[in-house]
TIFI-175087 format. One line per 8 residues: number of its first residue (from 1); their letters; for each residue x, y, z of C-alpha. Coordinates in steps of 0.02 Angstrom, whole numbers. Example, Ala and Ser with C-alpha at 12.3 -4.5 7.8 and 13.67 -1.06 7.14 Angstrom:
2
1 = as = 615,-225,390  684,-53,357
This chain:
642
1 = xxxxxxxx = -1103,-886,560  -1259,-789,535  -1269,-649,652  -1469,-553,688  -1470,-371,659  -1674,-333,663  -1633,-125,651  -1493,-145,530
9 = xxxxxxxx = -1624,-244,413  -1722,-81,409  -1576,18,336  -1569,10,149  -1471,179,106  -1407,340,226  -1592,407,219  -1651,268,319
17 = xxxxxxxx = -1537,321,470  -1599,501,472  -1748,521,579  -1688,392,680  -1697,396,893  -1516,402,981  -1569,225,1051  -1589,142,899
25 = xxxxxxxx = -1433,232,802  -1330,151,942  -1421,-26,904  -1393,-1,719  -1200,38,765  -1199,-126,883  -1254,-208,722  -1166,-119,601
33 = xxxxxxxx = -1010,-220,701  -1057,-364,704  -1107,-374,533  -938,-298,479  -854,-453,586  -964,-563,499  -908,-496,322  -730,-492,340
41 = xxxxxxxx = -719,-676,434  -787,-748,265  -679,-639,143  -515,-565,257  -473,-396,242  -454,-233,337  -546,-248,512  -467,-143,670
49 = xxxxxxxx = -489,13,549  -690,-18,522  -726,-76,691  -670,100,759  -784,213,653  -936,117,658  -1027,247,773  -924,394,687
57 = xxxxxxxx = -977,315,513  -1170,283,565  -1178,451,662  -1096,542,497  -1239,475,371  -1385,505,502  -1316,686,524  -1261,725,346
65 = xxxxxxxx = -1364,727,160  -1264,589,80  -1213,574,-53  -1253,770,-108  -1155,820,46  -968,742,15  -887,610,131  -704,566,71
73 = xxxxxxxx = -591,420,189  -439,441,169  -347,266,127  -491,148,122  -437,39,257  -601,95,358  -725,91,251  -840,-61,255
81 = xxxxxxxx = -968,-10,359  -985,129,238  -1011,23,114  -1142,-81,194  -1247,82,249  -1235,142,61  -1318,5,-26  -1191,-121,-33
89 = xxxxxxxx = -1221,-226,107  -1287,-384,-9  -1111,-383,-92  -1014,-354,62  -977,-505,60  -897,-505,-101  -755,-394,-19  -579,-405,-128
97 = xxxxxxxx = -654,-546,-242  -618,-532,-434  -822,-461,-476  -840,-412,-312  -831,-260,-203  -639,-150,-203  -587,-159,-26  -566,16,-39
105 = xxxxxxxx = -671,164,-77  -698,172,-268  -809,314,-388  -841,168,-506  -934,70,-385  -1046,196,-292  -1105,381,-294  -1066,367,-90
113 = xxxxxxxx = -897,357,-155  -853,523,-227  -664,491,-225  -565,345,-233  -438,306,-90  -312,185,-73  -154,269,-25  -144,373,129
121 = xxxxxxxx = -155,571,174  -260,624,19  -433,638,97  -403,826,155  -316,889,-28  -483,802,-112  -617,875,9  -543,1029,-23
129 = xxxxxxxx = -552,1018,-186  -749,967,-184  -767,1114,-54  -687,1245,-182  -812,1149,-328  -944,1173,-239  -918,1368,-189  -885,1393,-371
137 = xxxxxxxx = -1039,1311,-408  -1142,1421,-268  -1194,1266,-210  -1178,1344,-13  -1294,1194,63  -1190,1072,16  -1045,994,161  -910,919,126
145 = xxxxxxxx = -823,808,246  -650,738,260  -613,586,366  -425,542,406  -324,434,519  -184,490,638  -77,383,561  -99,477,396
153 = xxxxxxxx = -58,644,478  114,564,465  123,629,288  163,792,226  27,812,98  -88,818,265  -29,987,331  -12,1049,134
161 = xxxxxxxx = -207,1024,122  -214,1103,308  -124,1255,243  -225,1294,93  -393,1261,173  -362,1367,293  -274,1496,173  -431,1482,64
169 = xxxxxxxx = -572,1485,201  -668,1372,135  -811,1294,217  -733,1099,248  -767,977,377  -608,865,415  -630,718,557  -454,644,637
177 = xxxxxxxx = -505,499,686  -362,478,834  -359,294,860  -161,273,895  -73,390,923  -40,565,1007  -56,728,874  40,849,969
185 = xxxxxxxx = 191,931,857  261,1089,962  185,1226,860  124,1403,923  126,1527,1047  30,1391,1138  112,1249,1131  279,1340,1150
193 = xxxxxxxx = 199,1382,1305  121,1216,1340  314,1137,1297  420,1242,1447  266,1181,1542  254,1016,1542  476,1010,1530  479,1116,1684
201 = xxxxxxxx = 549,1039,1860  383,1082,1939  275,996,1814  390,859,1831  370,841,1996  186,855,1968  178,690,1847  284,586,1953
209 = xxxxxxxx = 164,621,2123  26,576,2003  103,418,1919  161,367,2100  -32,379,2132  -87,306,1983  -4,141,2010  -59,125,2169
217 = xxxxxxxx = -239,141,2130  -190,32,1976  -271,164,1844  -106,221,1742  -173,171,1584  -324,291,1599  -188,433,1685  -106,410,1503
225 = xxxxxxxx = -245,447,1426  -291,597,1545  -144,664,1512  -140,630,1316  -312,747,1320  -221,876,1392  -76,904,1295  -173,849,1123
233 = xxxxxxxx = -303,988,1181  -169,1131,1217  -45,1055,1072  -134,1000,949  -274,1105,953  -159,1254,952  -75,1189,802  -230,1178,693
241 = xxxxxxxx = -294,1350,758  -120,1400,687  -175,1331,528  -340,1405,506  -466,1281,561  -580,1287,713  -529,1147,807  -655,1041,910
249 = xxxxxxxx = -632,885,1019  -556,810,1083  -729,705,1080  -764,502,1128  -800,425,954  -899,293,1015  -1024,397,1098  -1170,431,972
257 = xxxxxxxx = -1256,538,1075  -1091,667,1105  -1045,625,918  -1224,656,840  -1206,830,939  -1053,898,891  -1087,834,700  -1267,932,723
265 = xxxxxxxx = -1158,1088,776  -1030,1084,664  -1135,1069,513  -1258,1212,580  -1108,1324,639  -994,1470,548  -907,1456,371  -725,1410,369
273 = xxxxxxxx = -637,1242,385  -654,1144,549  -575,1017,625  -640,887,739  -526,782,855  -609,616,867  -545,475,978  -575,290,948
281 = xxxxxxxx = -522,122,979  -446,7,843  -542,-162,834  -672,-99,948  -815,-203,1003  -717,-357,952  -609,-441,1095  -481,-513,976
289 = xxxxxxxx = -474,-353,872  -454,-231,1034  -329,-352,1120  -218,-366,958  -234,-214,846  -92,-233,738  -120,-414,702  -306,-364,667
297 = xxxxxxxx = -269,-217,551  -274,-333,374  -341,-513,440  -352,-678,344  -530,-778,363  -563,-808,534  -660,-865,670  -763,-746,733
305 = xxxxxxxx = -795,-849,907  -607,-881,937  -529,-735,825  -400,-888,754  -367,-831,590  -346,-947,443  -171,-1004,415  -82,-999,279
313 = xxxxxxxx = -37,-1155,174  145,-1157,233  304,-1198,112  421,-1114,63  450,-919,143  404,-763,55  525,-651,-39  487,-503,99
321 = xxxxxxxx = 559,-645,229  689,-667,93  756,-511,65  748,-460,274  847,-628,294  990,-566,175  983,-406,234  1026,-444,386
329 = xxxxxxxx = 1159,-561,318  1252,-398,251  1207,-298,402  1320,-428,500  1466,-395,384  1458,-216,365  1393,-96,486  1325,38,376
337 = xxxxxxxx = 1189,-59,318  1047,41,378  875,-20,347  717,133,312  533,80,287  383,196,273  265,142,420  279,-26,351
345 = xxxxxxxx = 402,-126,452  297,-291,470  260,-271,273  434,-251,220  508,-367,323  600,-221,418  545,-281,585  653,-425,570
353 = xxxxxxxx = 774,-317,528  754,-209,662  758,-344,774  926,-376,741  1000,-211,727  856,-100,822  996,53,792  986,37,623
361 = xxxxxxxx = 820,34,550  724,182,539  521,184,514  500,361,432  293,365,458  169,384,303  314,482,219  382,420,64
369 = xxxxxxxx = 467,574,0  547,599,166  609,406,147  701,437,-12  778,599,39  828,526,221  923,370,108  1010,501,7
377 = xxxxxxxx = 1074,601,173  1143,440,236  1219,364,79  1293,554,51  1399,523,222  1442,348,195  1315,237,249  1239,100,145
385 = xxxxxxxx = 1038,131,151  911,-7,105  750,93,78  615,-36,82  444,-1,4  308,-73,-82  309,-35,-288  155,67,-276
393 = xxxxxxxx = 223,185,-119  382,218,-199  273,311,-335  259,452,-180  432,488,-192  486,495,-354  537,674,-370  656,649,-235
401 = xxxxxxxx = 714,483,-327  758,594,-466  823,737,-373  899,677,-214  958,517,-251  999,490,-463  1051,661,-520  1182,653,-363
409 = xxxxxxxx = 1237,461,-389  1180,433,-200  1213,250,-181  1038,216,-112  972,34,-129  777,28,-154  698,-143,-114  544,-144,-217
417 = xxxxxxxx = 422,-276,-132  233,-286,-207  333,-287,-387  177,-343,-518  -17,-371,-478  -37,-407,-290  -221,-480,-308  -353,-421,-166
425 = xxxxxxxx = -285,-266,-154  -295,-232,-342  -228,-83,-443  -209,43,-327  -70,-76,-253  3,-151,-380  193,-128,-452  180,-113,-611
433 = xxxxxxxx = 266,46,-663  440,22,-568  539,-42,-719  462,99,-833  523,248,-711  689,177,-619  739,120,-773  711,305,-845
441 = xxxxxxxx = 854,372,-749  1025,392,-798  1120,288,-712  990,157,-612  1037,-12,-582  858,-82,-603  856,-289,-539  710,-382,-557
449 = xxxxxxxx = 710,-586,-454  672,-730,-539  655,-838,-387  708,-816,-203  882,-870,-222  922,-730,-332  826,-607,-247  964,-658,-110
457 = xxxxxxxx = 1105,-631,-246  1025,-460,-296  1030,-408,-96  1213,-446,-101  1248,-369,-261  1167,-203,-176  1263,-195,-39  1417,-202,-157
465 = xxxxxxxx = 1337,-58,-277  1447,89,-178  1463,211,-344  1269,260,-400  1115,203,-347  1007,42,-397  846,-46,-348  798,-245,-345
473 = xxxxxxxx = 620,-300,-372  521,-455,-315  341,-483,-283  204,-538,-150  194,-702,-101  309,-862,-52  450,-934,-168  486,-1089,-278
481 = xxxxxxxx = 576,-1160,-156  737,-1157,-200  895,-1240,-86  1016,-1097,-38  1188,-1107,-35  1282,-1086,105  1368,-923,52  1288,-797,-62
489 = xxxxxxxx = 1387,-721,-208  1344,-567,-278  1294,-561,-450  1398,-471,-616  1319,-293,-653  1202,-278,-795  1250,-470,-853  1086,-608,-884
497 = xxxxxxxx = 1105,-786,-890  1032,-908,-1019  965,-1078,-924  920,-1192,-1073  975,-1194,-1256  829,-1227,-1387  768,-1186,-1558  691,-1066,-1664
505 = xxxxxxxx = 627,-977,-1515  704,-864,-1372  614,-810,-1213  685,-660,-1109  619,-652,-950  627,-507,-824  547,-557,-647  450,-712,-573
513 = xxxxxxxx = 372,-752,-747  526,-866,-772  408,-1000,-692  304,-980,-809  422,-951,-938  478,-1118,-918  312,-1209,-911  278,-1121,-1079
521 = xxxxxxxx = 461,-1208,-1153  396,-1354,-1109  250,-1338,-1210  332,-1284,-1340  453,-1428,-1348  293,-1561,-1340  240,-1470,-1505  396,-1495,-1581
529 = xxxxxxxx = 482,-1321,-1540  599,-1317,-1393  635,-1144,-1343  791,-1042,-1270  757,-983,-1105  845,-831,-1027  839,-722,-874  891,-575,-900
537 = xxxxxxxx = 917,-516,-716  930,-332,-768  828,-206,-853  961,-73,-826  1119,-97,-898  1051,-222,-995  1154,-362,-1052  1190,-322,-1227
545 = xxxxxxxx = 1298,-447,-1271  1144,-596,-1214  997,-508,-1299  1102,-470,-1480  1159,-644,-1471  984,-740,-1427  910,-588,-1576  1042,-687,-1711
553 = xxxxxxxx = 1027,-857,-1660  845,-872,-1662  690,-807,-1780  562,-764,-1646  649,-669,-1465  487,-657,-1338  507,-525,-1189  396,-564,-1010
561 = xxxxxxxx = 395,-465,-887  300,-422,-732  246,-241,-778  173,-96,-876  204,-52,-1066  358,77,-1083  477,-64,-987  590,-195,-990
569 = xxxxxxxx = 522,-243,-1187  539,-84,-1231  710,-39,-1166  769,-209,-1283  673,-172,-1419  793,16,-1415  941,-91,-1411  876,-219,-1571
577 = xxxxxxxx = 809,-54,-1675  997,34,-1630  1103,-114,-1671  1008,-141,-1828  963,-330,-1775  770,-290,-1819  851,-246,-2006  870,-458,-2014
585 = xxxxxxxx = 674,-488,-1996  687,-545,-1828  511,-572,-1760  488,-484,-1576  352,-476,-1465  338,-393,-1292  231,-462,-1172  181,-344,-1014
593 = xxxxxxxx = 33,-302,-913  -101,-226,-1012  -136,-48,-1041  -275,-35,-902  -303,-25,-727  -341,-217,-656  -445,-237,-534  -449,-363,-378
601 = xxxxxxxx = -436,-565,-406  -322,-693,-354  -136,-659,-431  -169,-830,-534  -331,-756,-617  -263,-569,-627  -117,-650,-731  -218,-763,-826
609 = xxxxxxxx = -328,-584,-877  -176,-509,-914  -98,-633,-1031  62,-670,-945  30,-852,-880  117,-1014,-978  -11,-1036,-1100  -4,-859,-1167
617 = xxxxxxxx = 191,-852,-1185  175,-1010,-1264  55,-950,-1395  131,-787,-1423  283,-906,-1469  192,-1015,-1604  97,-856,-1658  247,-769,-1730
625 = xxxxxxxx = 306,-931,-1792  146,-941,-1923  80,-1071,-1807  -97,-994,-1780  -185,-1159,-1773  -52,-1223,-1628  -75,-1065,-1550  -251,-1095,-1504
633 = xxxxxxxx = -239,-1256,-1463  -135,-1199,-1338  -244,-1067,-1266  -389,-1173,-1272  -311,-1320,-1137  -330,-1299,-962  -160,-1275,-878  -153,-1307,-709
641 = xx = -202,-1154,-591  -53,-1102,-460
């Protein structure tokens, strides 16, 4: 569907937009939207996000000098009409396509992108940073702004930026963009004020008159509102003030003529850091999107007339369903199975969970560190904690990991999802560094699925895990299809299994590259080598006894594995070097993701580029053996994609 945008077609970079009438800024804006809708029907992606800052983003580049004055997003999720005002709107559609656009801001692809987002609540530490460059450089005429979500304010790191800007005084610009939720924590004189206000028997009287009144005239959604203003303006407001900044709003978002204003003012006005309070509407201007934010957040391809979004192939469910369908299993047998997710209940499968047992799952907000250290209270008094987060996320809180959780033997369980590449989303969310830096620490149980049956016998085997802590890993996307038993047994600590007997060769696989482990035997068995195949289940303990016995038995031992150099490979390559098996010329190769930061494709293709699909485990094989000329023969044929 084509969609006519006659003003928009004028706009080649920000400089277009500046000299621009308020009439026609609103017409680029209504444009701006619908090409955005447009876009992301053909590609999927991130769409309630972008449709609520397309004024705020068109009104920021007609106000500001971009790119010499700074605009940083925090997380990403919100920036494609950015990117199609800066120059990028003939690869927009392109969006999360291996060659094509990052769905997220990224310094590699354009100079409108000074920093790189993709995780939340950094956009205030980095403009602070370009705001303390530039006064260094004495580069005064320069702004630097700082856009970030309510949901982000969620996270710590948020109010740490807050506290040094406004510690340092430094000229910065920072934009909440309030589409959600209520910022109103009960922080000075103010608010304490504000607090035995609004708790008081009068003021309670007050609200119920007024909500009495409010359904009668059938207006209590805009009363809300009314009265979110009010306390955001005293609460919030104070709170900020508290911090240092200058706090404006709050102010309509979708109003270019108010927004252009206050933007005008603010840049114009006194030194020191400012915050404006800007409040929009998730998926607005889009029926679908406004009716159904949460759906319309991260959207398959679509239908832009009906909003039905593409459905997904069906088959077999995913290992997120998986693991929430276990967990819930154990929840039923033992009632201090708590469930914690980081604003990412849907992701994680926690809603389910929480559907069941709405007592005992607990979404912390954008606050990983929090997560960890909340897991380690609970398992400290008994409970059994399932902290569910995506690989990449868990990153956040590794300190606490370390500090809070390993070095005390807190029986936490971390359920890794996103384990590997992820594909759309590319590196910034993929796993690969889990097995690397949970299997660092002393004591980790580090798990690793081969398929969604033993990502059930891993949840079990969790549960049961009462004297340290461990962690079970499994990646995006829908199983093999296995049948499940009726009843799930938990699995041996630190002990593999080896699934066929064959020659010369041994592959150890840690993860979901079994599959492809497997395909590769088979290959190797048509040329004449049959291979031993083996899943080693565990990084950490590893079983010693399997991988000394598969290093005498056979010439060439392969390791696979789902993630970064420093991993799995090398933890058995430790053990062959300590037990002296590499003395006995056994030939070892470790097969991981490269040493660089992928970017976006489909998980088939980002695995093919990474050498970790059946034809390169196959070759490696017939490479060690001397067998150069089967190797490429290999690598030349076309194995079927996924």
């Amino acid at each position: 569907m084509s969609v006519k945008t006659p003003n928009l077609d004028r706009i080649h970079s920000p400089a277009d937009l500046k000299n621009l009438d308020l009439e026609t800024l609103r017409s680029v804006a209504d444009e701006l939207r619908a090409e955005t809708i447009d876009a992301v029907s053909e590609t999927g992606g991130h769409l309630g996000a972008g449709l609520g800052v397309v004024e705020l983003t068109t009104a920021l580049h007609h106000v500001f000098d971009t790119p010499r004055d700074v605009l940083v997003w925090d997380v990403g999720h919100q920036c494609y009409p950015h990117k199609i005002l800066t120059e990028r709107r003939d690869r927009i559609r392109t969006l999360r396509q291996g060659g094509g656009l990052s769905g997220f801001t990224k310094r590699a692809e354009s100079e409108y992108d000074p920093f790189g987002a993709a995780h939340a609540s950094t956009s205030i530490s980095a403009g602070l940073g370009f705001a303390v460059a530039r006064d260094l450089k004495d580069e005064k005429d320069r702004h630097v702004i700082a856009v970030i979500g309510d949901g982000s304010m969620t996270a710590g790191m948020a109010y740490e930026a807050m506290n040094n800007a406004g510690g340092l005084n430094s000229r910065l610009i920072v934009i909440l963009n309030d589409n959600d939720m209520s910022i109103a924590p009960p922080v000075g004189a103010m608010s304490h004020y504000f607090s035995r206000l609004v708790s008081s028997q009068g003021y309670r009287n007050i609200r119920k008159l007024g909500k009495g009144v409010a359904k009668a005239l059938h207006v209590e959604e805009a009363a809300r509102r009314a009265e979110e203003y009010m306390r955001g303006m005293a609460m919030g407001g104070t709170l900020f003030e508290e911090m240092g900044f200058r706090y404006v709003g709050p102010i309509d978002g979708h109003d270019m003529g108010q927004l252009v204003a206050v933007l005008r003012n603010v840049r114009d006005g006194e030194d020191g850091p400012v915050l404006i309070h800007c409040v929009t509407q998730k998926g607005k201007g889009y029926a679908p999107a406004e009716a159904s934010d949460d759906k319309y957040h991260g959207v398959a391809k679509f239908n832009v007339v009906t909003g039905e979004q593409q459905k997904s192939k069906g088959g077999p469910p995913s290992y997120t369903k998986v693991f929430a369908q276990q967990l819930i299993e154990e929840a039923k047998k033992d009632d201090r199975v708590v469930g914690i997710t980081a604003a990412m209940p849907g992701g994680t499968g926690m809603d389910m969970f929480g559907e069941a047992f709405p007592d005992r799952m607990f979404d912390v907000g954008i606050a990983e560190q929090h997560a960890v250290t909340f897991a380690g209270g609970l398992a400290a008094d008994g409970m059994k904690p399932f902290c569910a987060l995506y690989s990449t996320f868990l990153q956040r809180g590794y300190d606490q990991v370390v500090h809070d959780v390993a070095i005390q033997k807190l029986p936490v369980r971390f359920a890794i999802d996103r384990a590997g590449l992820v594909g759309a989303d590319g590196c910034t969310h993929a796993g690969s560094f889990d097995i690397g830096y949970m299997g660092a620490l002393p004591g980790m149980v580090v798990m690793a699925a081969a398929d969604e049956l033993e990502l059930k016998r891993m949840v079990a085997t969790a549960a049961e895990i009462d004297d340290r802590p461990c962690a079970f890993r499994y990646p995006r996307g829908n199983g093999s299809g296995m049948e499940m038993p009726a009843v799930i047994e938990a699995l041996e600590v630190g002990k593999g299994r080896i699934l066929r007997e064959g020659g010369s060769v041994a592959i150890l696989s840690l993860g979901t590259r079994l599959g492809e482990a497997i395909k590769a035997a088979d290959e190797l068995a048509a040329q004449g080598f049959p291979a031993t195949i083996a899943d080693a289940r565990f990084a950490k303990p590893l079983d010693e006894d399997l991988v000394l016995r598969l290093a005498r038995e056979h010439e060439v031992l392969i390791t696979v594995e789902e993630g970064a150099r420093g991993g799995f490979g090398a933890f058995v390559l430790e053990l062959l070097a300590e037990k002296g098996a590499l003395d006995r010329g056994l030939k070892v190769r470790t097969m991981t993701l490269p040493d660089v930061f992928q970017d976006q494709d489909t998980p088939f293709n980002m695995y093919e580029t990474a050498g970790l699909n059946a034809r390169h485990i196959a070759a490696k094989a017939l490479e060690a053996l001397g067998r150069e000329e089967h190797a490429a023969q290999v690598i030349a044929a076309q194995f079927p994609a996924e």
